[in-house]
TIRO-2110 file (N, C-alpha, C; in Angstrom, 1 decimal):
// TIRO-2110
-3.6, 11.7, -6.4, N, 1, A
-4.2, 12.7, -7.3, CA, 1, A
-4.7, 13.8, -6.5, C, 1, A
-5.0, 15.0, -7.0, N, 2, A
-4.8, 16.0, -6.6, CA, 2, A
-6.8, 16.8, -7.1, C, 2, A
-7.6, 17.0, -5.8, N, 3, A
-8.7, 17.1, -6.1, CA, 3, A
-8.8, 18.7, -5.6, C, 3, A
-10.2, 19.4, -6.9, N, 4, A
-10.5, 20.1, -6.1, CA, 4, A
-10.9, 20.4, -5.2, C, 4, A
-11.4, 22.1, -4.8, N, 5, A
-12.2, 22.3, -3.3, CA, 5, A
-13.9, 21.3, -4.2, C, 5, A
-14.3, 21.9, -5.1, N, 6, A
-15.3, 21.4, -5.3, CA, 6, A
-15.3, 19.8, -5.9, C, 6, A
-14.7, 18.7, -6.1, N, 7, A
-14.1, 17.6, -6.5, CA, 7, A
-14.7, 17.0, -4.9, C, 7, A
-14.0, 17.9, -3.8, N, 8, A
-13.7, 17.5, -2.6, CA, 8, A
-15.3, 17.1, -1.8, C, 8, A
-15.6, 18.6, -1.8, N, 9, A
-17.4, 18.6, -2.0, CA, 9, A
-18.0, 17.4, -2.2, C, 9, A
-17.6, 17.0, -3.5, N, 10, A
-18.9, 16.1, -4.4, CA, 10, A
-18.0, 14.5, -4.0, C, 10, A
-17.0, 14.8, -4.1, N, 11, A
-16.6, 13.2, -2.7, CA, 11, A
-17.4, 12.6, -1.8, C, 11, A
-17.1, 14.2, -0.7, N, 12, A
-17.5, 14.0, 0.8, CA, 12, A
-19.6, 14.0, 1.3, C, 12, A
-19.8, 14.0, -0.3, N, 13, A
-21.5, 14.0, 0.1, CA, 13, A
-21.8, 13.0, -0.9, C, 13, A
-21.3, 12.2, -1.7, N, 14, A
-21.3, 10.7, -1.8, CA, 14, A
-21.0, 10.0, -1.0, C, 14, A
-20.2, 10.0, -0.6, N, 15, A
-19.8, 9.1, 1.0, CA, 15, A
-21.4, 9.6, 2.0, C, 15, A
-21.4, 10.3, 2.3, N, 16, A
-22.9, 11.0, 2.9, CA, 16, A
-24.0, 10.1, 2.3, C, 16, A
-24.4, 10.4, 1.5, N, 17, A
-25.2, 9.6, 0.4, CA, 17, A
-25.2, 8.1, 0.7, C, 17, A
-24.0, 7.8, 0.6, N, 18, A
-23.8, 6.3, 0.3, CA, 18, A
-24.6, 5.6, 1.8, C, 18, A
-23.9, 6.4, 2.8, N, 19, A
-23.7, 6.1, 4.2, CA, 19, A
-25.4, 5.9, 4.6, C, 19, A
-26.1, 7.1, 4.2, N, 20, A
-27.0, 6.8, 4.9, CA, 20, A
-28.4, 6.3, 4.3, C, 20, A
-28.3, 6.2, 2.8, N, 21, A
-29.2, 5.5, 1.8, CA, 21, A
-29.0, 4.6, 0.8, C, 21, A
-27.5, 3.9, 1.1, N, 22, A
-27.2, 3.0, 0.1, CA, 22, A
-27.1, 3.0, -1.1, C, 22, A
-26.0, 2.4, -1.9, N, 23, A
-25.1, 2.8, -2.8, CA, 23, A
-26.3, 3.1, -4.0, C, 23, A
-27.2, 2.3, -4.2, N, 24, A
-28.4, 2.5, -5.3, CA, 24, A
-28.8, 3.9, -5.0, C, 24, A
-29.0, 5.0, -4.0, N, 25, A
-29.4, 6.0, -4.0, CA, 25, A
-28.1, 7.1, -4.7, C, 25, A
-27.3, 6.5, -4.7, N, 26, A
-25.9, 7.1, -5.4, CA, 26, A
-26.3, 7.3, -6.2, C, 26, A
-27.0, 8.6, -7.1, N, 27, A
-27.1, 9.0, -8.3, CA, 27, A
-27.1, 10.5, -8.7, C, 27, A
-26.3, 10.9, -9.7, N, 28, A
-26.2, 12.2, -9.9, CA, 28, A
-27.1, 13.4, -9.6, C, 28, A
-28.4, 12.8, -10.4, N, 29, A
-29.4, 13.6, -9.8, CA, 29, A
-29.6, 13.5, -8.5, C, 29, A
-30.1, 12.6, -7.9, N, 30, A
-29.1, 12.5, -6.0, CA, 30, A
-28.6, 13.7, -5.1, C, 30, A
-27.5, 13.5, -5.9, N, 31, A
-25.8, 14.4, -5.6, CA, 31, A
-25.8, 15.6, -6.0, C, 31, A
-26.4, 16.2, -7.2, N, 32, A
-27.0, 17.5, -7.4, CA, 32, A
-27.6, 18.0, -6.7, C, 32, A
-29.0, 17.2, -5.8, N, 33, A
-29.7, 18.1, -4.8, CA, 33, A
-29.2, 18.4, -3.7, C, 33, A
-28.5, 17.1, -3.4, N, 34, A
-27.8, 17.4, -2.2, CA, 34, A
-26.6, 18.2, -2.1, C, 34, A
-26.0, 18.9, -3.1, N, 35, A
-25.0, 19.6, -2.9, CA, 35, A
-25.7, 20.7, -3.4, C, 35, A
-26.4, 21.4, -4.2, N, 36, A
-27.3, 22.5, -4.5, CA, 36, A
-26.7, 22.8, -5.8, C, 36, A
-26.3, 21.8, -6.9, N, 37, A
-25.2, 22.4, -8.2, CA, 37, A
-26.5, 21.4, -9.4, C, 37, A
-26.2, 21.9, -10.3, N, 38, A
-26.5, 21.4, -11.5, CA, 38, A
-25.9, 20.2, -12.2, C, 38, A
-26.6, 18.9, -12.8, N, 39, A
-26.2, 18.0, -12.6, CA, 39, A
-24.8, 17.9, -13.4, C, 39, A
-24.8, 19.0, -14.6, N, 40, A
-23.9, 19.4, -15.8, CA, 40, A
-22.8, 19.6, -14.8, C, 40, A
-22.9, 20.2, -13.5, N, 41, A
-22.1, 21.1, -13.0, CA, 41, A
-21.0, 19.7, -12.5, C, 41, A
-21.7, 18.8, -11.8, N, 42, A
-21.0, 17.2, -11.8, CA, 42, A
-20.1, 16.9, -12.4, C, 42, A
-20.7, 16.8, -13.4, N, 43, A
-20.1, 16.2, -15.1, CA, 43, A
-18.8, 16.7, -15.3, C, 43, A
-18.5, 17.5, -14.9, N, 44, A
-17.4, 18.8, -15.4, CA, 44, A
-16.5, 17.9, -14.1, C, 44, A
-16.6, 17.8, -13.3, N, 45, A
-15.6, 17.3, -12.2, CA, 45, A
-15.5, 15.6, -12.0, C, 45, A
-16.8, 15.0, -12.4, N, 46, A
-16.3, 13.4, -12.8, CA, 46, A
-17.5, 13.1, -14.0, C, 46, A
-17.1, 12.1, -14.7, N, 47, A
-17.4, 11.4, -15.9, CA, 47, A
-18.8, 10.9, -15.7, C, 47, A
-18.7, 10.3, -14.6, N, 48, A
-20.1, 9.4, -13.9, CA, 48, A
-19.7, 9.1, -12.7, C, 48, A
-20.5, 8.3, -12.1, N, 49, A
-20.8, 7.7, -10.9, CA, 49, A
-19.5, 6.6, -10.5, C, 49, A
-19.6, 5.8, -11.2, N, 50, A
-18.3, 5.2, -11.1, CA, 50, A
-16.5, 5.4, -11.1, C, 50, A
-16.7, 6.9, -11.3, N, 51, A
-15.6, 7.9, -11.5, CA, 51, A
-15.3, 8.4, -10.3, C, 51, A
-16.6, 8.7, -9.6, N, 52, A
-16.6, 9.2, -7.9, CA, 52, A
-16.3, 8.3, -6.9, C, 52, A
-16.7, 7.2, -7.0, N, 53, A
-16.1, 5.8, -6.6, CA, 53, A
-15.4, 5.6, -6.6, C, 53, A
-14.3, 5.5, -7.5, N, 54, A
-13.1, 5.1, -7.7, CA, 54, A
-12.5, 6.1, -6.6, C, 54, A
-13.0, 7.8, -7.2, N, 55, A
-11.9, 8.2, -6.2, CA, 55, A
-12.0, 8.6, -5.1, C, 55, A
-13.5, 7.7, -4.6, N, 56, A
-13.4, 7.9, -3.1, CA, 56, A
-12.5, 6.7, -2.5, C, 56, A
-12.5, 5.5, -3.3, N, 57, A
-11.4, 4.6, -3.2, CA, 57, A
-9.9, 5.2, -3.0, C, 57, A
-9.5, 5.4, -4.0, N, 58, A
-8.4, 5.6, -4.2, CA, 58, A
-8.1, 6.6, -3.2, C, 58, A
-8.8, 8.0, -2.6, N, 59, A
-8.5, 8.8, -1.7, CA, 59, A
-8.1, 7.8, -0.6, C, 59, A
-9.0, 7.0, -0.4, N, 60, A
-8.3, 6.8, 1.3, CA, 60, A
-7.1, 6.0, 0.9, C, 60, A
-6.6, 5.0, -0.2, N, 61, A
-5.9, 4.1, 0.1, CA, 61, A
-4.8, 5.4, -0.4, C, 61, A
-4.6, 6.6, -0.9, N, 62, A
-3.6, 7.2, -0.9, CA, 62, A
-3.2, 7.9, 0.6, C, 62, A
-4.4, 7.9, 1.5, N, 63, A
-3.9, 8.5, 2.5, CA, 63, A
-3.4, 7.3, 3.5, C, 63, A
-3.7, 6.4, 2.8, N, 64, A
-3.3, 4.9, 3.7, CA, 64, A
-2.0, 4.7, 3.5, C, 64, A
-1.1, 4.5, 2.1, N, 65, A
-0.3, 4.4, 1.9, CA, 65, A
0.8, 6.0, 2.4, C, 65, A
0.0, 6.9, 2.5, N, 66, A
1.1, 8.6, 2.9, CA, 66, A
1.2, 8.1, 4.4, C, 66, A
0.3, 7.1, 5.6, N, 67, A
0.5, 7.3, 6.5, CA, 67, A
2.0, 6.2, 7.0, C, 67, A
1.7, 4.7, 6.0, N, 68, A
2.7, 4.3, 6.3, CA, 68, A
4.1, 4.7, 5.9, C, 68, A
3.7, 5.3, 4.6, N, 69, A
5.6, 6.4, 4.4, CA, 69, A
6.0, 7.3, 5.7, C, 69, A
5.2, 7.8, 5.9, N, 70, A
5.2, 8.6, 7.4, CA, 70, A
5.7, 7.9, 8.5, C, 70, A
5.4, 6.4, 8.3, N, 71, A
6.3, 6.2, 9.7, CA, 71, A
7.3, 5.8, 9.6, C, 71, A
7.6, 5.3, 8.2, N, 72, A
9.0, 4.7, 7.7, CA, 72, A
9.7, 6.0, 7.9, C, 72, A
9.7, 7.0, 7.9, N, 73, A
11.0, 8.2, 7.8, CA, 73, A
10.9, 8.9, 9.1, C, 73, A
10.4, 8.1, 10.5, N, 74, A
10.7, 8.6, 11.4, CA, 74, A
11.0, 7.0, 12.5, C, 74, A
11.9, 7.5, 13.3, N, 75, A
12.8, 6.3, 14.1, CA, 75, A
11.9, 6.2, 15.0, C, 75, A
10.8, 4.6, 14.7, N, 76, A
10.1, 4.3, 16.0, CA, 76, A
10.2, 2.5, 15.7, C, 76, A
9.9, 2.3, 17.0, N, 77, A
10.0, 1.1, 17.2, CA, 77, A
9.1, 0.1, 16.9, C, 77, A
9.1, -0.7, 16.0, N, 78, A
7.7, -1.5, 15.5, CA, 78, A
6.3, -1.6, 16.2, C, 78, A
6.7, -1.6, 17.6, N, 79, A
4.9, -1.5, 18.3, CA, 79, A
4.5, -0.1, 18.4, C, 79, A
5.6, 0.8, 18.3, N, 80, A
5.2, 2.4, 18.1, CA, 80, A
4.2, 2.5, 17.1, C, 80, A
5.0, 2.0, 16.2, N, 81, A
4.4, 2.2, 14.4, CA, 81, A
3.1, 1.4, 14.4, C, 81, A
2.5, 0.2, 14.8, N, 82, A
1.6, -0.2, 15.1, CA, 82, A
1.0, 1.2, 16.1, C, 82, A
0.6, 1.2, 16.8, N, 83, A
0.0, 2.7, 17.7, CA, 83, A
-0.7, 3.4, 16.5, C, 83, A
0.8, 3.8, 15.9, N, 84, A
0.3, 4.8, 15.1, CA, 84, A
-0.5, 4.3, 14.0, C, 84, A
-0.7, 3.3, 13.7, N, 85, A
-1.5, 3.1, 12.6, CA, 85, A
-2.9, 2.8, 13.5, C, 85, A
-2.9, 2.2, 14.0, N, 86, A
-4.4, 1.9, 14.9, CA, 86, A
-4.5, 3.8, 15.6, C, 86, A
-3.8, 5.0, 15.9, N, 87, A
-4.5, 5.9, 15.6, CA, 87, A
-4.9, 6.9, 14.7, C, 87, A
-4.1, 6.5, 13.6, N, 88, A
-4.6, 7.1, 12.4, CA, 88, A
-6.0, 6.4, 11.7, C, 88, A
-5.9, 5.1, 12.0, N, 89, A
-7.4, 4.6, 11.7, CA, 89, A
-8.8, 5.1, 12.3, C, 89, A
-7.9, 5.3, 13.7, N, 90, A
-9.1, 5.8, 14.7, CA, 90, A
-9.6, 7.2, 14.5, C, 90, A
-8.7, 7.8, 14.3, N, 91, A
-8.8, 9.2, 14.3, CA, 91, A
-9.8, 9.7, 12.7, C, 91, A
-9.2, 9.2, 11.4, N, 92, A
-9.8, 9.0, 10.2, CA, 92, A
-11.4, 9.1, 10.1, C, 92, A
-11.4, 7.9, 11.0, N, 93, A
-12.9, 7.4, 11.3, CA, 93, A
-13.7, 8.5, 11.6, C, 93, A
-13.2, 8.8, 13.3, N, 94, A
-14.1, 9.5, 14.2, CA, 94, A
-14.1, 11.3, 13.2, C, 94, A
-13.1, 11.6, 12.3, N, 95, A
-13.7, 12.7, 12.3, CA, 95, A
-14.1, 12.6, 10.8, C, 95, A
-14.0, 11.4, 9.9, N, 96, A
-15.3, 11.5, 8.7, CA, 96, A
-16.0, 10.2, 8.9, C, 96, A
-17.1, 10.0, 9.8, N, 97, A
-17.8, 8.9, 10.4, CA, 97, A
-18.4, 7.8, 9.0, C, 97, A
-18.7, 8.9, 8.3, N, 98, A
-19.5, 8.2, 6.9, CA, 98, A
-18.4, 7.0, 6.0, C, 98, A
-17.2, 7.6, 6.2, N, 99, A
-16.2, 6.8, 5.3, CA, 99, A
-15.9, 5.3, 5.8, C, 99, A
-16.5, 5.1, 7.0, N, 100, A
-16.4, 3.7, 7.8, CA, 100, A
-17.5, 2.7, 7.4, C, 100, A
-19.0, 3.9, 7.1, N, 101, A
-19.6, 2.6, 6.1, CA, 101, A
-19.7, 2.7, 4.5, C, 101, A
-18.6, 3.3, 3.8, N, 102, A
-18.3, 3.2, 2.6, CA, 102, A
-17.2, 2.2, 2.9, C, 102, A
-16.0, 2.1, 3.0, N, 103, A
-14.9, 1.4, 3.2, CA, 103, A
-15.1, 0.3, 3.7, C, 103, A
-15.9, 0.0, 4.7, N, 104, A
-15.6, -1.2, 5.4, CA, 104, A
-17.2, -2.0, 4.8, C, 104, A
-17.7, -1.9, 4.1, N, 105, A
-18.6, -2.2, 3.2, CA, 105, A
-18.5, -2.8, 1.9, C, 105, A
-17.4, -3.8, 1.6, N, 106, A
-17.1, -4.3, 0.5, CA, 106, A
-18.2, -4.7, -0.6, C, 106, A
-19.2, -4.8, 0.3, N, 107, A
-20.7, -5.8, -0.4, CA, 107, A
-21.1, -4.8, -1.5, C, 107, A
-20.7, -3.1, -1.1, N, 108, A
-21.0, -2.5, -2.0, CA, 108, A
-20.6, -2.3, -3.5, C, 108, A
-19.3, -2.8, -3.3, N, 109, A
-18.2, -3.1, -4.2, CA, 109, A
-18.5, -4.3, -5.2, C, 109, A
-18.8, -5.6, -4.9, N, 110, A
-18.6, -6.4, -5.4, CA, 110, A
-19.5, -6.6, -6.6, C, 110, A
-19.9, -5.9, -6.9, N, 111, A
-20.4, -5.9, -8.1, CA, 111, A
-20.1, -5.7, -9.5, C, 111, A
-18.8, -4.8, -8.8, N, 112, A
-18.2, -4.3, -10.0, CA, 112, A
-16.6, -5.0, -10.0, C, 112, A
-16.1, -5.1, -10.6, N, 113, A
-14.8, -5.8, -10.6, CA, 113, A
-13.6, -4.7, -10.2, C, 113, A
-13.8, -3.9, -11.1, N, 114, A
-12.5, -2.8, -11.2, CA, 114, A
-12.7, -2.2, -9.6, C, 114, A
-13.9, -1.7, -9.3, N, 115, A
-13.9, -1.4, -7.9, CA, 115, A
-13.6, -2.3, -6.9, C, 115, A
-14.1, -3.5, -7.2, N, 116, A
-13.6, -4.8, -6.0, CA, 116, A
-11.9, -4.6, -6.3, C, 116, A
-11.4, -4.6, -7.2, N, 117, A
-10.0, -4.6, -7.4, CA, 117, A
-9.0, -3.9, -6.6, C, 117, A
-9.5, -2.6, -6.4, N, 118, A
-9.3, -1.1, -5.6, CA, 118, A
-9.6, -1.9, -4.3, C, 118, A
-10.8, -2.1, -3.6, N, 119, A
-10.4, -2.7, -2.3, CA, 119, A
-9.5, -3.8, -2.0, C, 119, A
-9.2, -4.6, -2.5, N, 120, A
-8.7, -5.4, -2.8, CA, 120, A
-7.2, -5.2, -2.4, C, 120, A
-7.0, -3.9, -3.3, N, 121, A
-5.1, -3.6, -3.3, CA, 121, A
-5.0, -2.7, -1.9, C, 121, A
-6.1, -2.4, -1.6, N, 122, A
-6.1, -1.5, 0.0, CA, 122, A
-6.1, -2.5, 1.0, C, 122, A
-6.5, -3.6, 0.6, N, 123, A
-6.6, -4.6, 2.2, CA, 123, A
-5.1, -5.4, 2.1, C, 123, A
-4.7, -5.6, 0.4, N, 124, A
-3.7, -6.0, 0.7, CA, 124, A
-2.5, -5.2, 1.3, C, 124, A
-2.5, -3.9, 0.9, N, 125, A
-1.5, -3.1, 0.9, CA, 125, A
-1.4, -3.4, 2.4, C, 125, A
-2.6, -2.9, 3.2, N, 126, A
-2.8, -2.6, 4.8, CA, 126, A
-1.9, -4.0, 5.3, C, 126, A
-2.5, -5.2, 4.7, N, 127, A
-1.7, -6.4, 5.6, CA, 127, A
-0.4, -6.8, 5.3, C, 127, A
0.3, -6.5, 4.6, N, 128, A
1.5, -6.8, 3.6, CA, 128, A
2.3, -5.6, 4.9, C, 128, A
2.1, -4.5, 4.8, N, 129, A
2.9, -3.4, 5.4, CA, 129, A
3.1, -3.9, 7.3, C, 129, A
1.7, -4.3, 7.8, N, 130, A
1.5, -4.8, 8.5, CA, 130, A
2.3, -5.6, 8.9, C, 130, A
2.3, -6.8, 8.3, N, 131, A
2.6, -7.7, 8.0, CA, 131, A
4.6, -7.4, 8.4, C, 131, A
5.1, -6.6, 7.6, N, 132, A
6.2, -6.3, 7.7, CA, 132, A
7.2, -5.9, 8.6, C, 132, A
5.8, -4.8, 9.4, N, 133, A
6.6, -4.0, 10.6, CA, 133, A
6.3, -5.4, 11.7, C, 133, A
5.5, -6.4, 12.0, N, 134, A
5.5, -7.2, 12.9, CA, 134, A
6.6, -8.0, 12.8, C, 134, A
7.1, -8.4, 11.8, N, 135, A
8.2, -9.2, 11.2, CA, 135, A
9.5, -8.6, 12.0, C, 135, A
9.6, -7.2, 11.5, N, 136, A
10.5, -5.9, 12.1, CA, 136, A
10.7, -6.4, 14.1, C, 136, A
9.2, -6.5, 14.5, N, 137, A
9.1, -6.5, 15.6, CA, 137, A
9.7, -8.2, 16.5, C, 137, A
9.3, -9.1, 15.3, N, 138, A
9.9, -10.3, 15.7, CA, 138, A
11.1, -10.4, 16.3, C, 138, A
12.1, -9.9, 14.8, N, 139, A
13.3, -9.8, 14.9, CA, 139, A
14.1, -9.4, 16.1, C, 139, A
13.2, -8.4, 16.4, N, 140, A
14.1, -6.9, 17.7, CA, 140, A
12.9, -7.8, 18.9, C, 140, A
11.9, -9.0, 19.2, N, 141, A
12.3, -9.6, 20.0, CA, 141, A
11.2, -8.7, 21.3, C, 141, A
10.8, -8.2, 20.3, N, 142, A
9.8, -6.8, 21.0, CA, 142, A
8.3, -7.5, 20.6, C, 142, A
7.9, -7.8, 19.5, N, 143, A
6.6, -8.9, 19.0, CA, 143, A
6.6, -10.5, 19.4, C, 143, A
5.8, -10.8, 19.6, N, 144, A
5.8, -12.3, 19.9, CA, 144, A
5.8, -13.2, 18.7, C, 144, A
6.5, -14.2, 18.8, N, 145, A
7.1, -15.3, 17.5, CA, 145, A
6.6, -16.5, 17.6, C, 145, A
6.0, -16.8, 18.6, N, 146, A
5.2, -18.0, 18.3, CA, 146, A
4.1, -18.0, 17.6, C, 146, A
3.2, -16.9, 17.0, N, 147, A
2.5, -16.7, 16.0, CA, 147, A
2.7, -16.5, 14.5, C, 147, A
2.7, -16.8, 13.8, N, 148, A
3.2, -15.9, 12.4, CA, 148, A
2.5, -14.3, 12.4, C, 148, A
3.5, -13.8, 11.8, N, 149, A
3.1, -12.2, 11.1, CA, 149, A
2.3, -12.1, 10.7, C, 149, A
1.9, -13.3, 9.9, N, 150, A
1.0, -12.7, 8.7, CA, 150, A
-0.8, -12.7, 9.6, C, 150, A
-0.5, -14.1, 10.3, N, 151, A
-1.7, -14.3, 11.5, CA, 151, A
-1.9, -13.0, 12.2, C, 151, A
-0.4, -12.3, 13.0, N, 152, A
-0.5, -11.4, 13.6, CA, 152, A
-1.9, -10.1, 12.9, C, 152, A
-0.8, -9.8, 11.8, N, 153, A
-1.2, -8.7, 11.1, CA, 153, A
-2.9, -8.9, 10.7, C, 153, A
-3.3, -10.1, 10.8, N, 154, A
-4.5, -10.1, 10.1, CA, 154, A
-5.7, -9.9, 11.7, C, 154, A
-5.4, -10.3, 12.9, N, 155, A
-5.7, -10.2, 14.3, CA, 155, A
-6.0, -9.1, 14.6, C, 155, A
-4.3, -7.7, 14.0, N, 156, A
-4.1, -6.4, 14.3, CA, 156, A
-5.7, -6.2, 13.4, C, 156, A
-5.2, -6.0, 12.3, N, 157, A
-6.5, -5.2, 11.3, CA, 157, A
-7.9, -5.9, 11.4, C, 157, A
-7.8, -6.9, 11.6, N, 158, A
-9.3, -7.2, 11.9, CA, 158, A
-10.3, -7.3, 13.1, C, 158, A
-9.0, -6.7, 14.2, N, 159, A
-10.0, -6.5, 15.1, CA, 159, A
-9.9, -5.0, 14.9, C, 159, A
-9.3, -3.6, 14.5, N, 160, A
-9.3, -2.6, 14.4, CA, 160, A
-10.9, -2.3, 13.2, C, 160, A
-10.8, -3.2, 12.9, N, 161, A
-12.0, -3.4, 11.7, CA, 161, A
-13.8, -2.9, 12.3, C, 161, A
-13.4, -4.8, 13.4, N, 162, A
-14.6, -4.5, 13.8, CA, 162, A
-14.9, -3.6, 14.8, C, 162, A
-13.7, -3.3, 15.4, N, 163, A
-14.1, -2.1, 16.2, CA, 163, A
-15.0, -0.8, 15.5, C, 163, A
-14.6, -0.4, 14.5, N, 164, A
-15.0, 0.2, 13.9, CA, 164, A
-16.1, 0.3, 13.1, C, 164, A
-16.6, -0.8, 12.4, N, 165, A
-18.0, -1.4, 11.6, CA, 165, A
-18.7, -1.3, 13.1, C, 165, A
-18.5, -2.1, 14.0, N, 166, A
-19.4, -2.0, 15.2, CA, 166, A
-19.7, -0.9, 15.8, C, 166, A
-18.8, 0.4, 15.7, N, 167, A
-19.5, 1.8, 15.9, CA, 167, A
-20.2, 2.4, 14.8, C, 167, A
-19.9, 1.8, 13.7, N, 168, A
-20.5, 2.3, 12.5, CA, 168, A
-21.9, 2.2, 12.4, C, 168, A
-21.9, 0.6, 13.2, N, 169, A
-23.3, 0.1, 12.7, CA, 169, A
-24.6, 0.7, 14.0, C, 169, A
-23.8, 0.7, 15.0, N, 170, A
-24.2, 2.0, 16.2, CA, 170, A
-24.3, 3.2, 15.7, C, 170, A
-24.6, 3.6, 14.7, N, 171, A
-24.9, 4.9, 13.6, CA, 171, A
-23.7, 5.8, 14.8, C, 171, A
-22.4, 5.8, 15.1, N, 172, A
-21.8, 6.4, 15.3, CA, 172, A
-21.8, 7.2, 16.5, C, 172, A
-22.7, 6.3, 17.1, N, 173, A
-23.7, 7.1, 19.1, CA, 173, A
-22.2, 6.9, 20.1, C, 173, A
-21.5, 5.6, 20.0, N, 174, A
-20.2, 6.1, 21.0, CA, 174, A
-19.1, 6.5, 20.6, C, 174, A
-18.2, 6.7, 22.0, N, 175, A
-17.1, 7.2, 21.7, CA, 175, A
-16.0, 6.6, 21.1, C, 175, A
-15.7, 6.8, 19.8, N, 176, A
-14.7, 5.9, 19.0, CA, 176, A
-13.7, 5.9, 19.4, C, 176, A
-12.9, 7.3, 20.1, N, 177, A
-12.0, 7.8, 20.5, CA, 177, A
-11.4, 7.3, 21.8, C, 177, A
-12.5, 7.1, 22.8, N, 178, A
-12.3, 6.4, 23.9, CA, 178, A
-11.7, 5.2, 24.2, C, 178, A
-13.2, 4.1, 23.2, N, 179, A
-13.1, 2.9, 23.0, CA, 179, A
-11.6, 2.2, 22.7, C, 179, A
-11.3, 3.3, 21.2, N, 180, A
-10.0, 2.9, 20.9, CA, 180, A
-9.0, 2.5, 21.4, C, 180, A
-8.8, 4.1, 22.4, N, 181, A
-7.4, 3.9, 23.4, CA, 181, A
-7.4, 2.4, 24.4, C, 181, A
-8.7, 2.1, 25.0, N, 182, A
-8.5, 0.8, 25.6, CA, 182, A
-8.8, -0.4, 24.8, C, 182, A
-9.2, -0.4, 23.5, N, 183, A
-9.2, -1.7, 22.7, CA, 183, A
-7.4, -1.9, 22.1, C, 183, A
-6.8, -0.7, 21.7, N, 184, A
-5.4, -0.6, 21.2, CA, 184, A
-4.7, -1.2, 22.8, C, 184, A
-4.4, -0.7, 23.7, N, 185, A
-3.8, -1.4, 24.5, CA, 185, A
-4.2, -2.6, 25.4, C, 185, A
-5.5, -3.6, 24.8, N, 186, A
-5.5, -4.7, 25.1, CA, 186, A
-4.9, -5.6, 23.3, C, 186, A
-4.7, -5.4, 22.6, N, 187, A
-4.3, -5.9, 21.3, CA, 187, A
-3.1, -5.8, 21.1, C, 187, A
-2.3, -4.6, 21.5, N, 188, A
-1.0, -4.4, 21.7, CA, 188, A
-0.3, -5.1, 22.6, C, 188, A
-1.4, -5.7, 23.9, N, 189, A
-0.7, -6.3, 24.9, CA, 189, A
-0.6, -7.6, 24.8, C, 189, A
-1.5, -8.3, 23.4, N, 190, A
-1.5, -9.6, 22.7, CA, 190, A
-0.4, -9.3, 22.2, C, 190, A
-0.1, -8.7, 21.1, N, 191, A
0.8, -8.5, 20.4, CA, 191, A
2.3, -8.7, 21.2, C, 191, A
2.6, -8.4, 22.2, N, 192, A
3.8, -8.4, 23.1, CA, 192, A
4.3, -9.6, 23.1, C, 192, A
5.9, -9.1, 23.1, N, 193, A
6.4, -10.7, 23.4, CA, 193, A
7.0, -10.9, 25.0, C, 193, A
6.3, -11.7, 25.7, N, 194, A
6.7, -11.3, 27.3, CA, 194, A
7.0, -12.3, 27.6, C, 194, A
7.7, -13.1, 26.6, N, 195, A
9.0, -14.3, 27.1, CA, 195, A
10.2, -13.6, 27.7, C, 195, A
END
């Protein structure tokens, strides 16, 4: 879906909101002062509160699924394509910090079904895809096969995870960018098949 500049706005300071006073402080009136607009002015660009949610959901998992198309239509080698998803993650993070404790915060979700549902098809999508290119990687003999894929893939994303929640919960003081590059090439070096 296709958002405005001001749509974009009232996104990127809910996520703000969320990040640093918790989802209960999430309220229009809230989001009006914090953006300097009238609460009517809101209304006009989402329904309610649960409307902004969704499509702060749905934004990442559309940029989640544009990054995996992106690697499918260029010729790389399944641990390439791994790379690039562990730095598209990285990169995502470090330059909207707040979106790491919306996203990786499901507790906030769970209260609501339709929104648990949304994370839900984002974790699956992530491991399923995952899941696939390691399969990819079996095959060509390049990934290691004495583990299953699906084990793999969940090792890949869940340590990229906590790498991430754990800077997050560091209110964001190190270098995510750093860290990354040597946490990706000790995971990748698990990942290897060096039979």
């Amino acid at each position: 879906m296709k958002y405005s500049k001001r749509q974009f706005e009232i996104l990127n300071k809910s996520i703000k909101l969320i990040a640093e006073r918790g989802i209960q402080n999430l309220t229009i009136k809230n989001l009006s002062k914090s953006i300097g607009i009238t609460e009517p002015a809101i209304y006009r660009h989402f329904e309610n509160k649960f409307e902004i949610l969704k499509a702060i959901l749905s934004l990442f998992k559309d940029e989640i699924e544009s990054n995996f198309s992106n690697l499918n239509s260029h010729e790389l080698s399944p641990m390439e394509k791994l790379e690039k998803i562990f730095d598209f993650h990285i990169e995502k993070f470090n330059s909207n910090p707040h979106y790491a404790s919306v996203i990786f915060s499901e507790e906030l979700f769970k209260n609501d079904p339709k929104l648990a549902t949304i994370i839900d098809k984002i974790m699956l999508f992530n491991i399923e895809n995952t899941n696939k290119i390691i399969q990819e990687g079996q095959k060509a003999g390049e990934i290691r096969s004495d583990i299953k894929a699906e084990e793999l893939a969940t090792i890949f994303l869940g340590s990229l995870r906590l790498l991430v929640k754990e800077w997050a919960q560091g209110e964001f003081k190190s270098d995510l960018v750093k860290k990354g590059k040597s946490f990706k090439k000790s995971i990748l070096k698990i990942l290897k098949d060096n039979s």
